[in-house]
DOFI-241454 format. One line per field, with one value per residue: residue number from 1; residue in three letters; chain; x, y, z of N, C-alpha, C in turn. Coordinates in steps of 0.1 Angstrom, whole numbers. Layout:
BEGIN
num	(NUM;...)
residu	(Ala;...)
chaine	(A;...)
nxx	(X;...)
nyy	(Y;...)
nzz	(Z;...)
caxx	(X;...)
cayy	(Y;...)
cazz	(Z;...)
cxx	(X;...)
cyy	(Y;...)
czz	(Z;...)
REM end
This chain:
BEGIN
num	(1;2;3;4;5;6;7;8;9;10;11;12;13;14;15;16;17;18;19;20;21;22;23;24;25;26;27;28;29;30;31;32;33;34;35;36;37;38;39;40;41;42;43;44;45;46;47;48;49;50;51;52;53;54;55;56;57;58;59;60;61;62;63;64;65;66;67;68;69;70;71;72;73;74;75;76;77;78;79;80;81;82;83;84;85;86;87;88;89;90;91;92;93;94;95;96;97;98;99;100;101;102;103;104;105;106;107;108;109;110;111;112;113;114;115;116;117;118;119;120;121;122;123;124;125;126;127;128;129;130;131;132;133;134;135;136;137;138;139;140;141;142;143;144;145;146;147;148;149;150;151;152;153;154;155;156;157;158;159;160;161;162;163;164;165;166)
residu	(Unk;Unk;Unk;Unk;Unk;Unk;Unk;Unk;Unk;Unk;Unk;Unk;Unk;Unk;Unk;Unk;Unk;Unk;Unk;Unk;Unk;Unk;Unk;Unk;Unk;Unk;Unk;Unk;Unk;Unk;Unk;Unk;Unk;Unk;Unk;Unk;Unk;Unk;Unk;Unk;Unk;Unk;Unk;Unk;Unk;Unk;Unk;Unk;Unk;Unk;Unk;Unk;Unk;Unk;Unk;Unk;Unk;Unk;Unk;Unk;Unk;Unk;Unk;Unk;Unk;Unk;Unk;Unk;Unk;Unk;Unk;Unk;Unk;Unk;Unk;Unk;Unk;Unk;Unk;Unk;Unk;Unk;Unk;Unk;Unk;Unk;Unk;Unk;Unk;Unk;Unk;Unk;Unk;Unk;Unk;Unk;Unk;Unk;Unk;Unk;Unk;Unk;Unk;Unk;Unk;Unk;Unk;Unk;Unk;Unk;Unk;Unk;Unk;Unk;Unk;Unk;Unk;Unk;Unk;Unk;Unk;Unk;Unk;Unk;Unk;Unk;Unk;Unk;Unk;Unk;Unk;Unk;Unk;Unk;Unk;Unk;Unk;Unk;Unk;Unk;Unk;Unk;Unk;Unk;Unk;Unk;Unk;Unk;Unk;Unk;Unk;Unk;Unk;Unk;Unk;Unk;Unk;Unk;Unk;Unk;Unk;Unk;Unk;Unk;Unk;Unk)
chaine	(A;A;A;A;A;A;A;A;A;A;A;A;A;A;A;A;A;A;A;A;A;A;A;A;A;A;A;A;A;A;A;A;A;A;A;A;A;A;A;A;A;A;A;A;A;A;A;A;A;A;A;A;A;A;A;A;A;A;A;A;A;A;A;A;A;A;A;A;A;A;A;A;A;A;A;A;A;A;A;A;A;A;A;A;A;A;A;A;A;A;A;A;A;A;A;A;A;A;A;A;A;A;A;A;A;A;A;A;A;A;A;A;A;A;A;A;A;A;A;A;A;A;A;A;A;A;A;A;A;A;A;A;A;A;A;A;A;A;A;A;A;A;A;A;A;A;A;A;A;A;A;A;A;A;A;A;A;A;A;A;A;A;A;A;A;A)
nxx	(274;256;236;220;199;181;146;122;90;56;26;-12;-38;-62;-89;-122;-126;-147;-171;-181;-208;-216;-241;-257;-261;-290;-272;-255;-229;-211;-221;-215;-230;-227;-219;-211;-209;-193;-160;-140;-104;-70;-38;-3;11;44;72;106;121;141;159;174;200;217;248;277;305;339;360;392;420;451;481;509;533;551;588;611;644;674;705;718;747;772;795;829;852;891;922;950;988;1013;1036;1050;1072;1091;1104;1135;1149;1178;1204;1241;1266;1287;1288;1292;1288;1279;1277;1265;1262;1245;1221;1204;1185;1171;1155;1136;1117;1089;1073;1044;1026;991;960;942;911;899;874;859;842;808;789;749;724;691;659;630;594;566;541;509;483;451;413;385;353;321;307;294;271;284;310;316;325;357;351;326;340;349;337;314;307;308;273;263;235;211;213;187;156;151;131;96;78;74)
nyy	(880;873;896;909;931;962;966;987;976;982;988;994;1012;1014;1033;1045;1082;1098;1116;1118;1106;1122;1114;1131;1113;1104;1105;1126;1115;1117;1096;1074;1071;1067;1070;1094;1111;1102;1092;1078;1067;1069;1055;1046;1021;1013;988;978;954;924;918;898;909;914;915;931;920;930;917;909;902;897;903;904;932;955;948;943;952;934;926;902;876;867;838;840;824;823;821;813;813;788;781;751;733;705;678;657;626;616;595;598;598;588;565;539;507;494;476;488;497;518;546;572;601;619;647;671;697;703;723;740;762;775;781;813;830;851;876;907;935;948;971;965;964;961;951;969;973;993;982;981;980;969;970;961;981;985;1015;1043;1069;1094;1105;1108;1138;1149;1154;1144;1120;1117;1124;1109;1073;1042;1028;1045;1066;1089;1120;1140;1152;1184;1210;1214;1235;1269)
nzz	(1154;1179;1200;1227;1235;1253;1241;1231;1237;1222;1225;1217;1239;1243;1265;1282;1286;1307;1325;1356;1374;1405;1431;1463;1491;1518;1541;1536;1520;1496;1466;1439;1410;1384;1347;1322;1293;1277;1258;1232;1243;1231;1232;1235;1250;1263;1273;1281;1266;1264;1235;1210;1190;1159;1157;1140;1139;1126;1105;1107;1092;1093;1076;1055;1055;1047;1040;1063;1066;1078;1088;1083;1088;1072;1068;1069;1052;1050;1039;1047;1048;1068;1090;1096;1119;1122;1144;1135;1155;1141;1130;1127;1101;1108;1124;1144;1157;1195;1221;1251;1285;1289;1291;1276;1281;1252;1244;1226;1213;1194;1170;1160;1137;1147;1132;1141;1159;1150;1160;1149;1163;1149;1146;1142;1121;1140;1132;1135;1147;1150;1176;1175;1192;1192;1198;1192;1203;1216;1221;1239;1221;1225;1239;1275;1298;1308;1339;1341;1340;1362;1386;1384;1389;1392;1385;1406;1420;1403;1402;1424;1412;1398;1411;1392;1394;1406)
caxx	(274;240;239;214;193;166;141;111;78;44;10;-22;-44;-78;-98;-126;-123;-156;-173;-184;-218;-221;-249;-252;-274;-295;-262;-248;-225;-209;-220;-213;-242;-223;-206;-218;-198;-178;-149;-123;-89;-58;-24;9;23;60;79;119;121;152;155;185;204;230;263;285;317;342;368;405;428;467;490;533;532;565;594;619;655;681;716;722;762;781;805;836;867;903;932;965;999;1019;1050;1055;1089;1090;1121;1133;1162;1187;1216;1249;1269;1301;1285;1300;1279;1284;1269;1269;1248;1246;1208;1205;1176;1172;1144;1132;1106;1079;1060;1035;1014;977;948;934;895;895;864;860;826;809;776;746;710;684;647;621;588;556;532;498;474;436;409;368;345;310;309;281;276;288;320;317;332;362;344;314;347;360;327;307;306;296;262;258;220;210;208;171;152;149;111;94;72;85)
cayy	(876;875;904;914;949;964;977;988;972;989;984;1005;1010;1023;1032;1055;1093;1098;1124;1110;1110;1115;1120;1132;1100;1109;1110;1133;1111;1110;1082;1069;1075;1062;1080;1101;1118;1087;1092;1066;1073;1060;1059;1037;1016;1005;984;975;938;919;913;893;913;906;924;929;921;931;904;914;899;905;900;909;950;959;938;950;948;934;926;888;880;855;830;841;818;829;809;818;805;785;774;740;726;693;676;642;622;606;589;599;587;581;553;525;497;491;476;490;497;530;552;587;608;625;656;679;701;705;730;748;777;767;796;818;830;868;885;923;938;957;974;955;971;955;957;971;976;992;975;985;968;979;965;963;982;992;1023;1051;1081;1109;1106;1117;1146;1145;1159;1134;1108;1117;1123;1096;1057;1028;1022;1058;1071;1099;1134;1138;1159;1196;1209;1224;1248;1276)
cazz	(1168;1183;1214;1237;1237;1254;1227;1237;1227;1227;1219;1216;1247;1249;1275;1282;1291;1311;1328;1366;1380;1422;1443;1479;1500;1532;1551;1532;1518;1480;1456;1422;1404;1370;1337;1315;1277;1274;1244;1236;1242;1229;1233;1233;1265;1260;1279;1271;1266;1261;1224;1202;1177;1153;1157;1133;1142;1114;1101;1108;1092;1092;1065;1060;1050;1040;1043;1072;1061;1089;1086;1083;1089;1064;1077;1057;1054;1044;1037;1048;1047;1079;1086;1108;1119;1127;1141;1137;1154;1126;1129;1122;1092;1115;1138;1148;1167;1209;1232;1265;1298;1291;1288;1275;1275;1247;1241;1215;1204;1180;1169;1145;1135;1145;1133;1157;1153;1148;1153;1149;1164;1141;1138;1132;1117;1142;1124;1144;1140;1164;1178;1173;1196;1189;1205;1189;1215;1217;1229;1238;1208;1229;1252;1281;1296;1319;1346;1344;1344;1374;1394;1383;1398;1382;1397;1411;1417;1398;1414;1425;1401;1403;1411;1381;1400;1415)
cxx	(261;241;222;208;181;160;128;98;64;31;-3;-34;-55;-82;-110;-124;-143;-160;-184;-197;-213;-232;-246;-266;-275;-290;-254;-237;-222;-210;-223;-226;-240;-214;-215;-208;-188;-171;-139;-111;-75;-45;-14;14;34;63;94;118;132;154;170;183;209;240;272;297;327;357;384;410;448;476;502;525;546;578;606;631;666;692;719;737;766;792;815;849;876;916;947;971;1008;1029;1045;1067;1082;1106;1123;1146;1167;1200;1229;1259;1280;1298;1285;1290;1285;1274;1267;1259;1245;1229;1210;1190;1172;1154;1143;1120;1103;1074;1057;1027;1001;971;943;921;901;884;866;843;823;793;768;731;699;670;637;610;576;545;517;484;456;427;392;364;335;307;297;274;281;300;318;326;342;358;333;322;349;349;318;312;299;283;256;246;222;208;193;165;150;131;109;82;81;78)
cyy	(881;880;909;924;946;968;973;978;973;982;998;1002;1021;1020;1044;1070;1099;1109;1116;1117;1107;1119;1122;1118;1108;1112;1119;1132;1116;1098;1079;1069;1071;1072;1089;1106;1110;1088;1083;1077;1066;1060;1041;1034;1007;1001;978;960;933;908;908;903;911;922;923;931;919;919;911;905;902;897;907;926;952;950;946;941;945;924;905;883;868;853;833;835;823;821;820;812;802;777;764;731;713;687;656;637;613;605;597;592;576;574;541;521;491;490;482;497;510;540;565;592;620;637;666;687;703;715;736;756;772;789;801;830;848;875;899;928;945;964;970;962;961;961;962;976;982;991;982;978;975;968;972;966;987;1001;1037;1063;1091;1104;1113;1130;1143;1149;1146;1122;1106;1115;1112;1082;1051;1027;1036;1059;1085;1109;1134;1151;1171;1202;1220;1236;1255;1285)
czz	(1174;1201;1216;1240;1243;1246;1234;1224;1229;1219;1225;1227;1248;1258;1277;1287;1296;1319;1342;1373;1394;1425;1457;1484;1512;1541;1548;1523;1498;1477;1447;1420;1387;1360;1327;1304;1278;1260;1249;1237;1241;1229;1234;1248;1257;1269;1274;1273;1257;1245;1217;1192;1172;1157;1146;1131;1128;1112;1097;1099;1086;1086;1072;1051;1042;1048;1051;1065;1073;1084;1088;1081;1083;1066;1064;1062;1046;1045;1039;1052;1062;1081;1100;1105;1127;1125;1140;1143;1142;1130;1125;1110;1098;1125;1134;1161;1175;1216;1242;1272;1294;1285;1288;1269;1268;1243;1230;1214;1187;1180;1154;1148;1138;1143;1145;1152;1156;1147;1155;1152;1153;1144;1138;1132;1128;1139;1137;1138;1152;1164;1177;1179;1196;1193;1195;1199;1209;1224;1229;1228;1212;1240;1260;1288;1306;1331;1353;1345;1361;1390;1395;1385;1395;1396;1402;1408;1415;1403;1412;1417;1404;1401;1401;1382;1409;1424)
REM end
């Protein structure tokens, strides 16, 4: 990933180190009068200038680790035995056939065994596993201290420098 630094970048500057002629003029005045024991002199000006760099962002990738074991519950059927009565009207053997106005309402029950669902709580292993959330940062070579957290503010100007004469 291509990021963004300052990096300084210098070059070599000569210039002379001279020894300065004045005179006094009729008014009494100082004036340049020219140079005299002229020696080069050289040195290094830098400036930071905003240069591309490569970063080298590292290549995660996440796979299965160990396989968590968790309780999976199987449908189990069972067979058992049920009585059902069932009734029927039937005739008698000793009937004799008559007409007559006559209506009778006759009733009965039925019944039977039907299943009934039984569950039983039980137990059950839930897997678990913990989370690990990590985060790539670029960060400065020295932490600072809690002290310089607590005091310091983004942006803050620097205490003013202490004088080195005394």
């Amino acid at each position: 990933i291509p990021h963004q630094k300052l990096l300084p970048e210098c070059r070599n500057v000569t210039k002379q180190n001279c020894v300065t002629l004045w005179e006094t003029d009729a008014d009494g005045k100082q004036v340049w009068a020219g140079t005299d024991a002229c020696e080069p002199v050289t040195w290094q000006e830098c400036k930071l200038v905003p240069k591309d760099v490569k970063f080298i962002v590292p290549d995660v990738t996440c796979s299965d680790k160990q396989e968590l074991w968790y309780h999976e519950p199987k449908p189990k059927t069972d067979t058992r035995m049920t009585n059902t009565f069932k009734c029927e009207v039937k005739s008698t053997s000793h009937c004799t056939s008559q007409t007559r106005p006559d209506c009778k309402l006759m009733t009965w029950n039925e019944c039977s065994e039907v299943p009934v669902t039984n569950c039983n709580p039980k137990s059950v292993h839930v897997p678990t596993q913990e989370l690990l959330h990590r985060k790539k940062c670029l960060l400065a070579d020295e932490a600072p201290s809690q002290a310089e957290k607590s005091t310091a503010a983004y942006g803050a100007p620097a205490a003013a420098p202490q004088p080195s004469y005394g």
